[in-house]
C-alpha atoms as a printed R data frame, in Angstrom:
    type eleno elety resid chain resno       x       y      z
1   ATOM     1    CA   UNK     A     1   0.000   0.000  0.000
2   ATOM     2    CA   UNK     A     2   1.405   2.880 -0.824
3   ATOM     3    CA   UNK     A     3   1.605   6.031  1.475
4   ATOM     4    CA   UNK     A     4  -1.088   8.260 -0.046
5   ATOM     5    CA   UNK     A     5  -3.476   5.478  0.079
6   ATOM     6    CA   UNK     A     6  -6.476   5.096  1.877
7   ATOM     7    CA   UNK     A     7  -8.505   1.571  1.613
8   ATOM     8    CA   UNK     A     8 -12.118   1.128  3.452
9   ATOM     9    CA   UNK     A     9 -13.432  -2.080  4.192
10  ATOM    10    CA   UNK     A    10 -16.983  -3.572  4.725
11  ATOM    11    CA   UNK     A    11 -16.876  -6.612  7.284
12  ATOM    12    CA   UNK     A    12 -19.677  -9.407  7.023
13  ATOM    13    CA   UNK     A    13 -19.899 -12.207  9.761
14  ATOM    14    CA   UNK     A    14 -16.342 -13.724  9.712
15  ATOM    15    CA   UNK     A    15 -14.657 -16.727 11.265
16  ATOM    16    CA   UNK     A    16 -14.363 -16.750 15.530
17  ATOM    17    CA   UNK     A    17 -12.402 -18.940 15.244
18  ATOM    18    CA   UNK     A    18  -9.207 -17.297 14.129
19  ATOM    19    CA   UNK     A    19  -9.782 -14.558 16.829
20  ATOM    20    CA   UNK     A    20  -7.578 -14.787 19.726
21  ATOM    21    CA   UNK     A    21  -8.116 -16.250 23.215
22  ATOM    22    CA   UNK     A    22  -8.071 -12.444 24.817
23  ATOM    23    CA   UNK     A    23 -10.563 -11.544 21.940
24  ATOM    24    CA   UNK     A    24 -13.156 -14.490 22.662
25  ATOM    25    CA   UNK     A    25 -13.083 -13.631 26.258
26  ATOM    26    CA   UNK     A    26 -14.178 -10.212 25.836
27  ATOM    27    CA   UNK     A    27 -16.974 -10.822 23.395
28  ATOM    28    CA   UNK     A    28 -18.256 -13.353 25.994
29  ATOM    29    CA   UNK     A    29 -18.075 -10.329 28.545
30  ATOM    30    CA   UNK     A    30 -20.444  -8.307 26.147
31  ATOM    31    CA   UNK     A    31 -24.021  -7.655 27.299
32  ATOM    32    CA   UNK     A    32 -25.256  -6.316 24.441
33  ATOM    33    CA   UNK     A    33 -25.878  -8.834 21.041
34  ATOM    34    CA   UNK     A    34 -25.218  -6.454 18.095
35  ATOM    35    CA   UNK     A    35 -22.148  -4.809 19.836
36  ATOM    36    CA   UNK     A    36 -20.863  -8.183 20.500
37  ATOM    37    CA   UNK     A    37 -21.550  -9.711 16.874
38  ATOM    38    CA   UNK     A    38 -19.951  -6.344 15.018
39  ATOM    39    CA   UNK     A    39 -16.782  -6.878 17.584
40  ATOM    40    CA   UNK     A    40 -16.504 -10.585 16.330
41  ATOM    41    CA   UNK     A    41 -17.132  -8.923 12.610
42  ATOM    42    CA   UNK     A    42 -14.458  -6.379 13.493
43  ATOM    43    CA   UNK     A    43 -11.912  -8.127 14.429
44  ATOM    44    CA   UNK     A    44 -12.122 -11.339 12.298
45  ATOM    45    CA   UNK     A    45 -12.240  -8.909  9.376
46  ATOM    46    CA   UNK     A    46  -9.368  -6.689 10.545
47  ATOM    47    CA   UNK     A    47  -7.175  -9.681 10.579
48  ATOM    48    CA   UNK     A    48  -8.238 -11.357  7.167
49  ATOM    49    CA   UNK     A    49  -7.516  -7.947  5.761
50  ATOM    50    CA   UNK     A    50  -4.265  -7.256  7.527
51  ATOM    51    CA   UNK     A    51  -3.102 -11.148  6.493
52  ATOM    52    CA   UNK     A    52  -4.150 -10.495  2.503
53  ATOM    53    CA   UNK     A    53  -1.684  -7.192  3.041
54  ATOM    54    CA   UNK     A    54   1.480  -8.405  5.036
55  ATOM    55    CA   UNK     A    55   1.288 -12.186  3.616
56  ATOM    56    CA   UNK     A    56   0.866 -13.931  7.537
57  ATOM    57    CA   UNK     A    57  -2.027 -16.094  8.823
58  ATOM    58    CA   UNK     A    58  -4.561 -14.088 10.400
59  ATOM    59    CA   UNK     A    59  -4.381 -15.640 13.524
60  ATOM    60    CA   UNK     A    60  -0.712 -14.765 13.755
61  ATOM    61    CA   UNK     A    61  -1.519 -11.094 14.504
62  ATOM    62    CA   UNK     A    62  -2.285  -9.421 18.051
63  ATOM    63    CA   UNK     A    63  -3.752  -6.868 18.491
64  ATOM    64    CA   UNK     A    64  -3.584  -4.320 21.509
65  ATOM    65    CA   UNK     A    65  -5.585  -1.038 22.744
66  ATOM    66    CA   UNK     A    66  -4.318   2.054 23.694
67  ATOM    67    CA   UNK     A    67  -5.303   3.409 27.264
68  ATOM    68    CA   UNK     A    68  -8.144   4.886 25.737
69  ATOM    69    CA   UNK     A    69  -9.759   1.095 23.703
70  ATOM    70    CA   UNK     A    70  -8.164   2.253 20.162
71  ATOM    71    CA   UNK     A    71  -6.905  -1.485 18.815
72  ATOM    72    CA   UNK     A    72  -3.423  -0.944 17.106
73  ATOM    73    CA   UNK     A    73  -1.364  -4.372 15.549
74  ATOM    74    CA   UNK     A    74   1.559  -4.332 18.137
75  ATOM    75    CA   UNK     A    75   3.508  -6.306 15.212
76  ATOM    76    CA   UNK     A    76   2.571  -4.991 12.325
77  ATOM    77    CA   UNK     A    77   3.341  -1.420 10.723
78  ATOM    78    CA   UNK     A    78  -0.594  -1.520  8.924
79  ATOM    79    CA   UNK     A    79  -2.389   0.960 10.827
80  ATOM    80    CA   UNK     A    80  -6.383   0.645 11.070
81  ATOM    81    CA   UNK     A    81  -9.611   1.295 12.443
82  ATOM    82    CA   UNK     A    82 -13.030   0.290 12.959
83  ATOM    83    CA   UNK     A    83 -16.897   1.857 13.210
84  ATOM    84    CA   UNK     A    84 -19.829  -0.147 13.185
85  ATOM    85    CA   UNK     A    85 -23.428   1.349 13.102
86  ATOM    86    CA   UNK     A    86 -26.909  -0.423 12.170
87  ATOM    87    CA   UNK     A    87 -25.278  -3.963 11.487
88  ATOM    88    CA   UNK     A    88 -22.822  -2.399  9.319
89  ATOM    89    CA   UNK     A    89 -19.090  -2.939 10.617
90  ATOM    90    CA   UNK     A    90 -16.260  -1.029  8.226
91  ATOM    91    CA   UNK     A    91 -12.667  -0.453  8.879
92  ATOM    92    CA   UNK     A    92  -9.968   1.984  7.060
93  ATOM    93    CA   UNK     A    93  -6.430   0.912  6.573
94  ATOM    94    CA   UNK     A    94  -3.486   3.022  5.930
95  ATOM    95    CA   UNK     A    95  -0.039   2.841  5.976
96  ATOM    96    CA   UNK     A    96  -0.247   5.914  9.311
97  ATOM    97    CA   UNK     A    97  -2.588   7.136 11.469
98  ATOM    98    CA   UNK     A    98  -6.087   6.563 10.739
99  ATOM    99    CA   UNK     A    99  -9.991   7.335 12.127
100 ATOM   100    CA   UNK     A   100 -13.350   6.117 10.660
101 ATOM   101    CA   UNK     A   101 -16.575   6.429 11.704
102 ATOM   102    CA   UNK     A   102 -20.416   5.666 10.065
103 ATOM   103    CA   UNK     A   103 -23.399   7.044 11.352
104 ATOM   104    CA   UNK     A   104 -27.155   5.326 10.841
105 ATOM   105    CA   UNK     A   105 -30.110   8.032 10.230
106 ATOM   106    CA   UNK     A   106 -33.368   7.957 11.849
107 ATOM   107    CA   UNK     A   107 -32.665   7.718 15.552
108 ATOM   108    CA   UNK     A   108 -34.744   9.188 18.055
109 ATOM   109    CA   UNK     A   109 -32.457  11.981 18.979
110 ATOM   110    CA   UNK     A   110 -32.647  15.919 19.310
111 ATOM   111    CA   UNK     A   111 -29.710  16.771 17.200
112 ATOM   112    CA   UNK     A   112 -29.498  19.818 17.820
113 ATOM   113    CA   UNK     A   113 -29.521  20.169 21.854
114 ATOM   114    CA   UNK     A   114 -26.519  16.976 21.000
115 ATOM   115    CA   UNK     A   115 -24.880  19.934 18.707
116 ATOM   116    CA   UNK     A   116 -25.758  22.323 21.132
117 ATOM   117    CA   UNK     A   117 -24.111  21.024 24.268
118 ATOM   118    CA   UNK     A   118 -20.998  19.051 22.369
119 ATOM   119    CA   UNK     A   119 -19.729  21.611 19.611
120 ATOM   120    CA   UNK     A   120 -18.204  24.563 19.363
121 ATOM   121    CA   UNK     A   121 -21.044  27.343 19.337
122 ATOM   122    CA   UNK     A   122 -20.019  28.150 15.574
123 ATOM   123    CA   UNK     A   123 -20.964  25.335 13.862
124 ATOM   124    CA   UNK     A   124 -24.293  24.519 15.834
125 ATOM   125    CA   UNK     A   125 -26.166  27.434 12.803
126 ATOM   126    CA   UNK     A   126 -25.172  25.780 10.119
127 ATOM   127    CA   UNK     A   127 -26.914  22.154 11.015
128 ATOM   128    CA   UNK     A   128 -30.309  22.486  8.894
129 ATOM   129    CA   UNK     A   129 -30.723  18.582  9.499
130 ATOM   130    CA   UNK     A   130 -30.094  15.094 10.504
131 ATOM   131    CA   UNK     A   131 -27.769  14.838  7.373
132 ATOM   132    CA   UNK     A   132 -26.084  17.953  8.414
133 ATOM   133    CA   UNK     A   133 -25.557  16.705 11.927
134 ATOM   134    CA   UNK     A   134 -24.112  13.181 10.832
135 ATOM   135    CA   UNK     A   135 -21.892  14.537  8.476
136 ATOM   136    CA   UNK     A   136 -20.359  16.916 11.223
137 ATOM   137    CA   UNK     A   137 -20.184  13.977 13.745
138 ATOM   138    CA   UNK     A   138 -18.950  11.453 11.937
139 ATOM   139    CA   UNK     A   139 -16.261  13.934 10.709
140 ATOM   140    CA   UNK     A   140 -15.292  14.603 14.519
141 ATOM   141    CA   UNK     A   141 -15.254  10.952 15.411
142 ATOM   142    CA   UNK     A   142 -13.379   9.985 12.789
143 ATOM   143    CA   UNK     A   143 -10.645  12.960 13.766
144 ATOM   144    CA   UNK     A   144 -11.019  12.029 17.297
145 ATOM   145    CA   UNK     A   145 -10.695   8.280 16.387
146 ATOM   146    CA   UNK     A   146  -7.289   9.075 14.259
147 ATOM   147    CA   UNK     A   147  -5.409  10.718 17.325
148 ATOM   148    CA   UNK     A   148  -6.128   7.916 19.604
149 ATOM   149    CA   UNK     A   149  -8.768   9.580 22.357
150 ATOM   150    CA   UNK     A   150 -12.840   8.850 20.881
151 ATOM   151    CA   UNK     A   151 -14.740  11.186 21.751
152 ATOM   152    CA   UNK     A   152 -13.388  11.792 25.359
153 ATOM   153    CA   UNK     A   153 -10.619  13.943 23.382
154 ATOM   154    CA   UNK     A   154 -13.606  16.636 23.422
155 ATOM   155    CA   UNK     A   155 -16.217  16.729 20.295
156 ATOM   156    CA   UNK     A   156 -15.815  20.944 20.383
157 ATOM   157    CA   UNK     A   157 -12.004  20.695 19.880
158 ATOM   158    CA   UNK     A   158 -12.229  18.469 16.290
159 ATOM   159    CA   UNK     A   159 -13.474  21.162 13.741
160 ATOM   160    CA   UNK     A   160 -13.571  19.561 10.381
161 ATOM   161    CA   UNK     A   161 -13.846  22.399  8.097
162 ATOM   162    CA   UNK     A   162 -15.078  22.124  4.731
163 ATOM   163    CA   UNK     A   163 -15.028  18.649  5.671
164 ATOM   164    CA   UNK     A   164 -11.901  18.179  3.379
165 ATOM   165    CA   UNK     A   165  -9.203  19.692  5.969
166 ATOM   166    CA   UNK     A   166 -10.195  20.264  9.589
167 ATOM   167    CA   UNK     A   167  -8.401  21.455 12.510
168 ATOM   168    CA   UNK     A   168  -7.620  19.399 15.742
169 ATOM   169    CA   UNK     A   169  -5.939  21.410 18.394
170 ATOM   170    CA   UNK     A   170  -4.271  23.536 15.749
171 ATOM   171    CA   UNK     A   171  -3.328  20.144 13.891
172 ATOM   172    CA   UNK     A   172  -4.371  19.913  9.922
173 ATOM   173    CA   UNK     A   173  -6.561  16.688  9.938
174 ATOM   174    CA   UNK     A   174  -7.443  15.044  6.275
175 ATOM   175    CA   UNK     A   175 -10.731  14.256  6.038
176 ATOM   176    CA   UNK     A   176 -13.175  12.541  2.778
177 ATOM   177    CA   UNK     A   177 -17.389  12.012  3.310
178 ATOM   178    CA   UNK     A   178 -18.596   8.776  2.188
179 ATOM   179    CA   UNK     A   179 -22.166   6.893  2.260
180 ATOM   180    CA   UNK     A   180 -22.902   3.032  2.216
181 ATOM   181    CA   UNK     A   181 -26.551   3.185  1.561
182 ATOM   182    CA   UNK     A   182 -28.411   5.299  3.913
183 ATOM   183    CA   UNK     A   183 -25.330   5.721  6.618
184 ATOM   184    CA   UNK     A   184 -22.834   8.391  6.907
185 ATOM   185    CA   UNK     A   185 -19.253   8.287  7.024
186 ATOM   186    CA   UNK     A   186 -16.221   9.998  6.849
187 ATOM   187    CA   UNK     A   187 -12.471   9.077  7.320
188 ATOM   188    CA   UNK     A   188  -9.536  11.083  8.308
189 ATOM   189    CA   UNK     A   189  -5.756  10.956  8.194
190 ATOM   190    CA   UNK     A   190  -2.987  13.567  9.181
191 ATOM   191    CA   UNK     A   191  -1.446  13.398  6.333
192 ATOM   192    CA   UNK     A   192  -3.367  13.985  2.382
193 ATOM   193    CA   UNK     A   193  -4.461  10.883  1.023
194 ATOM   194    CA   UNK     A   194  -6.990   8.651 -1.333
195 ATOM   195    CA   UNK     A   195  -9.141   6.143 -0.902
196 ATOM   196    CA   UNK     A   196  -7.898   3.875 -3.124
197 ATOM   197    CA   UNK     A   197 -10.039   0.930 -2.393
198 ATOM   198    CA   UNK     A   198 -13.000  -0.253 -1.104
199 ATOM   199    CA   UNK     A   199 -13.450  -3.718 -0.353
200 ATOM   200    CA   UNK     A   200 -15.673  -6.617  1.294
201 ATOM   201    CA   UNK     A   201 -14.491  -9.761  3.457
């Protein structure tokens, strides 16, 4: 992969089986079915990706989290992450530094008290609708997602611009919009790049 490129992938149910021991044990610790069945997605996908890239079994991977839950390969230079919204599970791959995030329409949510009490005052006029809000979210997510912190890294502080280049704590961010079917989504970099590929597993 070069290091301009930018590949998305769309996870379907994959095989437990080549997960590790660690990973089993905390989808059995998950309460919640569809957040356990897009982690199993996640990370058997992540690691039939990662072996079609770097030529190794998928099993022979591991895979650790930062303090704040953001999975990294601790031996492996492939840098990724994952999002998973309405049974949809994607990850983004890059060479550096990544974020992704999708959004699903329709929830019962007042967007705009969310907008109103998480962004910076500026950008809560320009939200007309829904659309408007998940493109704006999903564009801080996925900027809060590439440094490493989620959202506890402060939604107000990721300001994604024309939602091309953004700003994160006075740090250019490199963002592209995308849809897969009704959801939102948006991935970002700190570096320019291209999505050069989407992809299913």
């Amino acid at each position: 992969m070069s290091s301009d490129a930018l590949h998305i992938w769309t996870f379907l149910p994959g095989d437990e089986s080549i997960l590790s021991a660690a990973e089993r044990m905390q989808a059995t610790r998950m309460t919640s079915g569809p957040a356990r069945e897009a982690f199993l997605s996640g990370r058997a996908g992540v690691r039939m990706a990662a072996s079609r890239y770097c030529g190794r079994s998928p099993e022979d991977f591991e895979i650790r989290t930062n303090p704040e839950g953001k999975p990294f390969f601790h031996d492996c230079e492939l840098s990724f992450n994952l999002s998973h919204s309405g049974g949809t599970v994607v990850a983004a791959f890059s060479t550096g530094p990544v974020g992704i995030d999708i959004e699903t329409p329709g929830r019962q949510r007042d967007y705009l008290a969310i907008a109103r009490r998480f962004f910076h005052p500026d950008e809560v006029g320009s939200l007309a609708s829904e659309d408007d809000f998940l493109r704006l979210w999903t564009a801080k997510e996925a900027m809060l997602k590439l440094a490493g912190s989620g959202l506890a890294g402060g939604l107000d502080v990721a300001r994604p611009g024309d939602g091309r280049v953004g700003e994160l704590r006075g740090e250019p961010v490199y963002l592209r919009m995308f849809r897969i079917g009704i959801q939102t989504g948006a991935v970002a970099s700190f570096r320019p790049f291209e999505v050069k590929g989407w992809f299913e597993i």
